[in-house]
C-alpha positions as semicolon CSV with decimal commas, in nm:
position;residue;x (nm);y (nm);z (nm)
1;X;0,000;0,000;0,000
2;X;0,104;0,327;-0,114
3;X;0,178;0,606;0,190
4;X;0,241;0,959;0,170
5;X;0,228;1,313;0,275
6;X;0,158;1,603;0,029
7;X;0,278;1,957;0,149
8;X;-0,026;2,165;0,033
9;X;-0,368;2,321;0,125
10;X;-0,634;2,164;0,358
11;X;-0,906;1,947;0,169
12;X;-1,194;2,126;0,371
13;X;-1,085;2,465;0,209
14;X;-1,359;2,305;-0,037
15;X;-1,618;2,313;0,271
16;X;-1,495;2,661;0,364
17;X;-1,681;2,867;0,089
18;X;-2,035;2,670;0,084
19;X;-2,042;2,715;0,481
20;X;-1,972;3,032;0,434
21;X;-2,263;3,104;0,183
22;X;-2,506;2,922;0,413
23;X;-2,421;3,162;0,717
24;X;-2,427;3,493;0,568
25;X;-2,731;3,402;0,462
26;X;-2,851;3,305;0,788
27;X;-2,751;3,639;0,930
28;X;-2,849;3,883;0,607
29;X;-3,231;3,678;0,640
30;X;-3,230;3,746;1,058
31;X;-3,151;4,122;0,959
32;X;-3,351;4,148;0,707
33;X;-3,681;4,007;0,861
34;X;-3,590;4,254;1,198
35;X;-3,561;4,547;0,933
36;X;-3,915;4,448;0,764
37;X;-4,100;4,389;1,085
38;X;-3,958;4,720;1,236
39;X;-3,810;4,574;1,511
40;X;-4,125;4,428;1,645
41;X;-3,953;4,034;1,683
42;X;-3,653;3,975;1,833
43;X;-3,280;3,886;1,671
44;X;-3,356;3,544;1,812
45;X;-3,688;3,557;1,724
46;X;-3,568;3,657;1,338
47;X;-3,291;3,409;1,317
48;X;-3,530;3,127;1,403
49;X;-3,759;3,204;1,127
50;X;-3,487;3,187;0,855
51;X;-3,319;2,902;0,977
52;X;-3,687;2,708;0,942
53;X;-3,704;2,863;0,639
54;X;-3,392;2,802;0,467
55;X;-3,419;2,480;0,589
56;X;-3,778;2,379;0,451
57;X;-3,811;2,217;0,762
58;X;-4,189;2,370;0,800
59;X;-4,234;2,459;1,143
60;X;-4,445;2,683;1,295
61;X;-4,381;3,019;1,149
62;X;-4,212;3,243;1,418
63;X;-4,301;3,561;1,209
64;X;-4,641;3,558;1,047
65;X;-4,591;3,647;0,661
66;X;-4,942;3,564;0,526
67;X;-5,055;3,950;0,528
68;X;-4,769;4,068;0,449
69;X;-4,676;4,032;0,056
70;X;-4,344;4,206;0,125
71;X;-4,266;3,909;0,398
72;X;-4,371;3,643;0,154
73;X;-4,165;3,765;-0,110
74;X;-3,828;3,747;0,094
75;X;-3,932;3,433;0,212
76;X;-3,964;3,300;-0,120
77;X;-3,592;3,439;-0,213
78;X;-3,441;3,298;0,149
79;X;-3,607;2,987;0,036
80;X;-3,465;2,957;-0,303
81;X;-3,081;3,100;-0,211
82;X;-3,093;2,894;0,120
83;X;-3,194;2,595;-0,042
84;X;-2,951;2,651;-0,339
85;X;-2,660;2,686;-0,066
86;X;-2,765;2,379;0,102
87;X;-2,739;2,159;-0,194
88;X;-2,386;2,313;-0,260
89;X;-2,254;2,227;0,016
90;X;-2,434;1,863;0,038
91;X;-2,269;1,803;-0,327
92;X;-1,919;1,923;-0,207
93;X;-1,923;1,721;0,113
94;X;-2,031;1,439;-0,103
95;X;-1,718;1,492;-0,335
96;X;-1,547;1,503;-0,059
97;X;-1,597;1,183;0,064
98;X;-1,658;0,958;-0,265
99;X;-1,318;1,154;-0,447
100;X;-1,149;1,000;-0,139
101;X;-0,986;1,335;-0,039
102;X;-1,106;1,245;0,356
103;X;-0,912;0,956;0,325
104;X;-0,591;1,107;0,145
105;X;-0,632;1,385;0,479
106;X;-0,646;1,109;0,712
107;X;-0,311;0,950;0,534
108;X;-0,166;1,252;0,573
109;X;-0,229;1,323;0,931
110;X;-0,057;0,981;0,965
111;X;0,210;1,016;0,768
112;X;0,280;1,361;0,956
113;X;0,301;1,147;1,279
114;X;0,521;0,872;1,112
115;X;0,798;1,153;1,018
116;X;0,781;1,306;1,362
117;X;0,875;0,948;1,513
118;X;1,191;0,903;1,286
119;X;1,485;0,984;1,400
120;X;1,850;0,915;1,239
121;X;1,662;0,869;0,864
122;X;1,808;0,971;0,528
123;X;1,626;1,216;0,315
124;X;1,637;1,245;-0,030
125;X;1,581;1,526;-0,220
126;X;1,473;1,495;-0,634
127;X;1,378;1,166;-0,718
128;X;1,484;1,170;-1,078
129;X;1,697;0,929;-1,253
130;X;2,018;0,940;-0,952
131;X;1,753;1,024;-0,679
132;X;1,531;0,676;-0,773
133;X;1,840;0,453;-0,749
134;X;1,975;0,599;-0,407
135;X;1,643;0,569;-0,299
136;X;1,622;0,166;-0,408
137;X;1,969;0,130;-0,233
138;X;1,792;0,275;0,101
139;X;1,482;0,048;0,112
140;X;1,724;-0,230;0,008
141;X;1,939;-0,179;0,252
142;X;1,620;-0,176;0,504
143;X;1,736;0,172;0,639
144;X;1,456;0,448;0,737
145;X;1,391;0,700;0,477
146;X;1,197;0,992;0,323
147;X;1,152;1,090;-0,026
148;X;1,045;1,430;-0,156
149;X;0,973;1,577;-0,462
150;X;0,812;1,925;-0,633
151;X;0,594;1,664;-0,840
152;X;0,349;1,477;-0,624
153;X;0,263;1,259;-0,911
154;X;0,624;1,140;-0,986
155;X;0,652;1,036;-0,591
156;X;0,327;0,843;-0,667
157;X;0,430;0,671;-1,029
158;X;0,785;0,564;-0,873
159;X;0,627;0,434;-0,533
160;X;0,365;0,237;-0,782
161;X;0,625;0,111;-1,009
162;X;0,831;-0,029;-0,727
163;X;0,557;-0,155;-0,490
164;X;0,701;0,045;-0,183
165;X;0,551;0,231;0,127
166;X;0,767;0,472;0,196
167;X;0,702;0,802;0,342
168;X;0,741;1,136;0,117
169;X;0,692;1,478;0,076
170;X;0,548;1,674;-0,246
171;X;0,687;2,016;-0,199
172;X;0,977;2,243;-0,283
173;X;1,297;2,187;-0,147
174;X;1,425;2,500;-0,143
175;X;1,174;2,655;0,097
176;X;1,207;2,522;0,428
177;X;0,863;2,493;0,582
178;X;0,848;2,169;0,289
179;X;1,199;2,047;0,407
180;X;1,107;2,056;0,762
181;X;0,834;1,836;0,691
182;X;1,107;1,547;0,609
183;X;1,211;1,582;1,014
184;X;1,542;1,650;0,803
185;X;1,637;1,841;1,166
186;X;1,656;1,427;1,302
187;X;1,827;1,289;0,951
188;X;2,144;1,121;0,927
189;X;2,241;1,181;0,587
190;X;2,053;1,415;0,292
191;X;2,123;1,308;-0,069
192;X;2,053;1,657;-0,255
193;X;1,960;1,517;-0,627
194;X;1,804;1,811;-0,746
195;X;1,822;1,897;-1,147
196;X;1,980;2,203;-1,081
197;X;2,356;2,286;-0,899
198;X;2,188;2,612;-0,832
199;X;1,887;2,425;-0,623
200;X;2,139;2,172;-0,461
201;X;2,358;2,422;-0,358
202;X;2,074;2,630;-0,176
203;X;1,927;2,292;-0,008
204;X;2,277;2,190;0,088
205;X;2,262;2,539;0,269
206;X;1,933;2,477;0,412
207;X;2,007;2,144;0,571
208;X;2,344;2,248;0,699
209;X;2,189;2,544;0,875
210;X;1,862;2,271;1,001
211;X;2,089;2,010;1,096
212;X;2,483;2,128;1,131
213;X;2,569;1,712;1,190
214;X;2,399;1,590;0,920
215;X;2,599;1,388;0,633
216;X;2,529;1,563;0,309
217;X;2,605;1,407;-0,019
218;X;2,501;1,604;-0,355
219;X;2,479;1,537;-0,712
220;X;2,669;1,790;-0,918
221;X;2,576;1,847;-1,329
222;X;2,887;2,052;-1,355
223;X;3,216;1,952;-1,275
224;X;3,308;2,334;-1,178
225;X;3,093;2,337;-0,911
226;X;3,223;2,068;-0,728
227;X;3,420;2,321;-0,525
228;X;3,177;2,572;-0,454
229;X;2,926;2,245;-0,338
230;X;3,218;2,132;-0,099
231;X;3,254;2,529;0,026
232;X;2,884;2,575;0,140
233;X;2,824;2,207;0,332
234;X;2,843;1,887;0,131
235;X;3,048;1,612;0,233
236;X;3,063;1,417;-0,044
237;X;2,986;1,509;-0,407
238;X;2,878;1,312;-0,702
239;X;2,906;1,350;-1,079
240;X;2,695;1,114;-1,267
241;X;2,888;1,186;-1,594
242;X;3,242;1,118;-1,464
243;X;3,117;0,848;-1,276
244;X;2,930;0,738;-1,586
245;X;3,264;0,724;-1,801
246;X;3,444;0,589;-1,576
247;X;3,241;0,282;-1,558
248;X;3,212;0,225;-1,937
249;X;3,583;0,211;-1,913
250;X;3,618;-0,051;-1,634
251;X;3,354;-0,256;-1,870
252;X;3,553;-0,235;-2,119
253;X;3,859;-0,342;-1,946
254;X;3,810;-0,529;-1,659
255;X;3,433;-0,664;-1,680
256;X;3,497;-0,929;-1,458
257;X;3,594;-0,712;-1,181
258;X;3,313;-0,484;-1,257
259;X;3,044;-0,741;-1,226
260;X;3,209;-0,895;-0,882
261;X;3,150;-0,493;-0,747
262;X;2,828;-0,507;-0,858
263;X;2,709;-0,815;-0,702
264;X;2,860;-0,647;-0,372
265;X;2,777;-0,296;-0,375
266;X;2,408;-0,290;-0,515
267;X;2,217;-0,320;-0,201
268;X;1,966;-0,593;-0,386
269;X;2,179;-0,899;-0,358
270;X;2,132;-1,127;-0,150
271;X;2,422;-1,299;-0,124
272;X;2,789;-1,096;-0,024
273;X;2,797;-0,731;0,042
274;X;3,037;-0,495;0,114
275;X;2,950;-0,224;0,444
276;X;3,137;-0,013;0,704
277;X;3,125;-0,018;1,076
278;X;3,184;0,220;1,321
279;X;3,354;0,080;1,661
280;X;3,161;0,324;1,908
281;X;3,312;0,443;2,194
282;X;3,305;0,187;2,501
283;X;3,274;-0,109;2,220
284;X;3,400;-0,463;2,363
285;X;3,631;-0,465;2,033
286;X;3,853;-0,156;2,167
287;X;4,185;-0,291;2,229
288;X;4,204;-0,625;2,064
289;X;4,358;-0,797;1,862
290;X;4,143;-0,823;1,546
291;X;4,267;-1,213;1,536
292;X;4,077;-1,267;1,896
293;X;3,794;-0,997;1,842
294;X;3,598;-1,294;1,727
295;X;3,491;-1,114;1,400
296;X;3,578;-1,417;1,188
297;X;3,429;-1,639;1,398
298;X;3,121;-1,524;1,454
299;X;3,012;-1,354;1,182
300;X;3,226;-1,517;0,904
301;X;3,271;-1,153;0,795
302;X;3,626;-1,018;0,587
303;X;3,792;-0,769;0,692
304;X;3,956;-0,640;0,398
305;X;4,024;-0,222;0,506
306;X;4,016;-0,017;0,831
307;X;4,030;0,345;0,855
308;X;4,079;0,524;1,141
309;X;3,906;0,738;1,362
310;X;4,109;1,066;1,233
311;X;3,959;0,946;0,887
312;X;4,303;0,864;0,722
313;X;4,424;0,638;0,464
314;X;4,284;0,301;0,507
315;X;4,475;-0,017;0,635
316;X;4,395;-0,293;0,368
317;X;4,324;-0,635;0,417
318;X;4,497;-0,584;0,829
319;X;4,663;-0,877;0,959
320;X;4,568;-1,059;1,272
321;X;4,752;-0,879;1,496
322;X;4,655;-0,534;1,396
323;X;4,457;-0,373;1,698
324;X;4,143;-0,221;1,692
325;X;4,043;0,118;1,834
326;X;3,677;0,365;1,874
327;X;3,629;0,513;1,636
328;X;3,805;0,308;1,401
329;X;3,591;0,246;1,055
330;X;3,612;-0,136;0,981
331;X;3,538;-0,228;0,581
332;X;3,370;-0,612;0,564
333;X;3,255;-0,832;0,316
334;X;3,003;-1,095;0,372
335;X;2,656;-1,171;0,463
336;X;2,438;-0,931;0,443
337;X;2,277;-1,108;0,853
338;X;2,640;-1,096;0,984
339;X;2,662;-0,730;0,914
340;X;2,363;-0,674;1,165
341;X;2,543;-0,929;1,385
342;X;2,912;-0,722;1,368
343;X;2,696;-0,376;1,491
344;X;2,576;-0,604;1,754
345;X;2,930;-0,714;1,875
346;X;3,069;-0,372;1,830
347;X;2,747;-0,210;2,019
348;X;2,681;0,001;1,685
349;X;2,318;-0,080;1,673
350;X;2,169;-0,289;1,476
């Protein structure tokens, strides 16, 4: 089942201007019968008499109009306007509720209370052609995420396409009452995959400024912006084209090698994949020996790179006796379970 949450105005602003018909009219009619009796009823007295007669209900009339042709001809017009307002807003609130808007405000609500809940998510930002795959790697990967895009009905043709239920946004990115909406102030990581460098570069502002320890990792169309991207926030940035080239090369030359990657870095495989895990501080692996940390053992995991916690050049393939540290970033290969398990021993989360 498809979820979602749409940045934009309240269904009942249908409802609003139909109400709004049927109670002027309620109060011009009380006025107007207290001006044509001269006073002689009361406001109360006056407002009961259209409300019966709006309503066609056909009490007792509070205000007798027989002898008074003046009286029976505003009747007659209260009657007709009140009973045309009526059956406006009957049809609207019938629209309402067979078009299914209700329900699509009830998602909403939901939806609203599902992003408040999540807490160290990823957001991404433009899912176009770079946006869709990130996004597949996410739900893959089983991590918590948000999607949001300007068009509503892309969201809703790529969450139909792909069978998922995951929680988005259809607003702007660029103005932050829409961003807010992701709970991007909780996120762990934004992927800013806008079409324009001009729009990342403003939404890698925005989310630095909402969230100053978020991980930001942006999609750049020109290679000369790289540097101004990396100047006002991102982490990481991505060019689709170089990438793109440089992976028609490695097909060409070393296709075997490229397929193995593959298998290990696309999050849909079942089989081997290749993460990285952060030793927290206080972790039971601090201190030893990565030949007794029981890594192997236990989670039939390779080790095959370590980094450490100053974010240096990595250590590949470490032998047994290399010692392990917080904060160190350990690079494994294996099943995709035994990752889960490794956070467990290292008291990452799982």
């Amino acid at each position: 089942m498809t979820t979602y949450y749409t940045v934009q105005r309240s269904p009942f602003k249908r409802l609003v201007l139909p109400v709004a018909l049927i109670l002027s009219i309620l109060v011009l009619g009380s006025a107007g019968y207290y001006v044509l009796t001269d006073g002689a009823y009361s406001m109360g007295e006056c407002a009961f008499m259209t409300a019966i007669t709006v309503s066609t209900v056909g009490f007792d009339e509070a205000i007798p109009i027989h002898q008074d042709p003046t009286l029976r001809a505003y009747t007659v017009l209260l009657i007709l306007t009140g009973a045309g307002s009526i059956l406006y807003l009957l049809s609207n609130v019938t629209a309402f509720l067979v078009e299914g808007e209700f329900n699509e405000y009830i998602r909403r609500l939901r939806m609203d209370k599902d992003i408040e809940k999540l807490h160290d998510h990823y957001v991404v930002c433009g899912v176009g052609r770079n946006g869709r795959n990130a996004a597949l790697q996410f739900v893959a990967g089983g991590f918590p995420l948000v999607l949001m895009d300007q068009s509503e009905e892309t969201l809703k043709e790529f969450m139909a396409t792909h069978r998922l239920s995951v929680p988005f946004v259809a607003g702007d990115a660029k103005d932050e009452r829409a961003l807010v909406k992701t709970g991007i102030e909780k996120a762990k990581g934004l992927i800013a995959a806008l079409p324009e460098d001009a729009d990342n570069i403003y939404l890698i502002l925005s989310g630095r400024q909402m969230n100053p320890r978020i991980r930001i990792v942006a999609k750049i169309s020109e290679e000369r912006s790289r540097q101004k991207f990396l100047q006002v926030g991102a982490d990481a940035v991505v060019s689709p084209t170089e990438i793109g080239g440089i992976r028609m090369y490695n097909e060409m030359m070393r296709p075997g090698v490229t397929s193995f990657l593959d298998d290990l870095m696309h999050e849909t495989g079942e089989k081997l994949v290749m993460e990285e895990v952060v030793i927290p501080e206080g972790s039971a692996l601090h201190g030893r020996r990565l030949a007794e940390s029981g890594i192997r053992q236990r989670t039939n995991l390779l080790v095959v790179g370590v980094r450490g916690m100053d974010r240096g050049r990595f250590v590949y393939n470490p032998g047994p006796d290399f010692e392990l540290g917080e904060g160190m970033t350990l690079i494994v290969l294996g099943p995709r379970d035994s990752i889960a398990e490794l956070r467990r021993m290292a008291g990452a989360g799982a």
